[in-house]
C-alpha angles and dihedrals in degrees: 000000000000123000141168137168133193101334118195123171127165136180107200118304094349121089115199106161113047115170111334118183124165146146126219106182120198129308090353115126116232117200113191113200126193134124126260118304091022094119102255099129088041085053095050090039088063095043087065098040107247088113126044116214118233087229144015130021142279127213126188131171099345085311117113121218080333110182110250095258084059102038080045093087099050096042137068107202117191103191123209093256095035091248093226121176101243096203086058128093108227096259094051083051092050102047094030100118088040089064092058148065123028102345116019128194125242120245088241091053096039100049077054092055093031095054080041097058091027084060083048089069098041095260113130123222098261085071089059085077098048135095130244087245091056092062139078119245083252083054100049089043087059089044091046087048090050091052088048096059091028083113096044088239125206082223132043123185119189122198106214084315096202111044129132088025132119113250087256097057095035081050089056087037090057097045100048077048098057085036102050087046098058097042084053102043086228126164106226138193124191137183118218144149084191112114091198089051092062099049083047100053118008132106092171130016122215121197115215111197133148094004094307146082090262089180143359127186145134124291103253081043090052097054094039100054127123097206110117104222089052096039087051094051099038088047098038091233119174083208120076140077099289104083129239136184122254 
C-alpha cells in the first residue's frame, strides 16, 4: 500500500534524503523513528506528494508518484498541531474534504458524518458546533483524528501524532490510533521520536538515520537490539555514536 525506492531529496548543499526504500503492505503499521533534522517530515512530505524528490519513486495506494489533489482522496492525514481551520466550526473541519471536489456532500449529510466520526474519537455532538479555539490540544488532536478517517481511507499517516500532550491524553491518542486502524484495515505511517508512540502503534519500526532506513524490525526486536545507533535512540542514551551536544 506504501512504497518507496530509492528517495533522494537535497536542499543545497544539504542531502537529507539519501536513498529511502521501503514497503508497507497492507494494514500493517509502520512506525519511522529518527531525531530532529533527521528527514522524517521531508520523507513523509514526499510520500504525499507536496514535495518531489529529486530521485526515485513513490507509490501509494495503487498511485504512483499521484499529486496530492489526486492521492487526497485515498489517503487521512493527522498533522502534529492538528492544522484545524480556525474559522471553521468542528464539524465543518471534520467533513471538509468531504464538501468538496466531484461529488460534494450536503451540510445536512456532512454534520451527520462528521457527529458520527466525531463519536468515533470520544468526543460527544454538542463538539461538532464548537470552534477549534474552544477546545483543549487533546480536543483538536481527536478532532484532527476524526477528519483524518472522515473518508474511511485505505491509508492513514500521523505526524507525531501526540506532541505537545500530556502522557494521559497521548496515552488515549495512541489507542483510538491503534484502534481506528485496525477497524478500518488501514495501512498507517506514522513519524514519531515518542518511544511510547512506537509500543502503542507499531507493527514495524524503521530507523532513519544519515538519509536512510539504518534499521527496520519488529517492535519487541527494536527495543531489544544491541546495535548501538538504535539502543541510544530507543533508550535515550547521551552516550553513543550519534552526537549530541553536552
Amino acid at each position: 500500500m506504501i512504497r518507496a525506492h530509492d528517495l533522494e531529496k537535497s536542499y543545497g548543499e544539504n542531502r537529507v534524503l539519501r536513498g529511502v526504500s521501503f514497503e508497507v503492505p497492507k494494514g500493517e503499521s509502520l512506525v519511522v523513528i529518527g531525531g530532529s533534522g533527521t528527514g522524517k517530515s521531508v520523507l513523509l512530505k514526499c510520500l504525499l506528494g507536496l514535495e518531489r524528490a529529486d530521485r526515485g519513486s513513490v507509490e501509494v495506494a495503487g498511485l504512483a508518484n499521484p499529486k496530492p489533489q489526486v492521492l487526497a482522496q485515498h489517503v487521512g492525514m493527522l498533522f502534529q498541531g492538528a492544522a484545524l481551520f480556525d474559522s471553521l466550526p468542528v464539524w465543518q473541519n471534520v467533513a471538509f474534504r468531504l464538501m468538496r471536489g466531484r461529488n460534494p456532500l450536503g451540510a445536512t449529510e456532512a454534520q451527520a458524518l462528521a457527529v458520527e466520526k466525531l463519536a468515533r474519537v470520544g468526543l460527544g455532538p454538542e463538539t461538532a458546533m464548537l470552534f477549534p479555539a474552544e477546545l483543549s490540544g487533546g480536543m483538536q488532536k481527536r478532532v484532527g483524528l476524526a477528519r483524518a478517517i472522515a473518508g474511511d481511507p485505505p491509508v492513514l499517516f500521523f505526524d507525531e501524532p501526540t506532541a505537545g500532550l500530556d502522557p494521559v491524553m497521548a496515552a488515549v491518542i495512541n489507542a483510538l490510533i491503534r484502534e481506528i486502524t485496525r477497524d478500518l484495515g488501514a495501512t498507517a505511517l506514522t513519524i514519531t521520536h515518542d518511544m511510547r508512540t512506537v509500543r502503542d502503534v507499531a507493527d514495524r519500526v524503521a530507523k532513519l538515520h544519515e538519509g536512510r532506513f539504518y534499521w527496520q524490525g519488529s517492535v519487541a526486536e527494536a527495543f531489544a537490539t544491541e546495535d548501538p545507533v538504535m539502543r541510544q535512540f530507543t533508550r535515550g542514551l547521551t552516550e553513543g555514536p550519534v552526537a549530541t551536544l553536552r
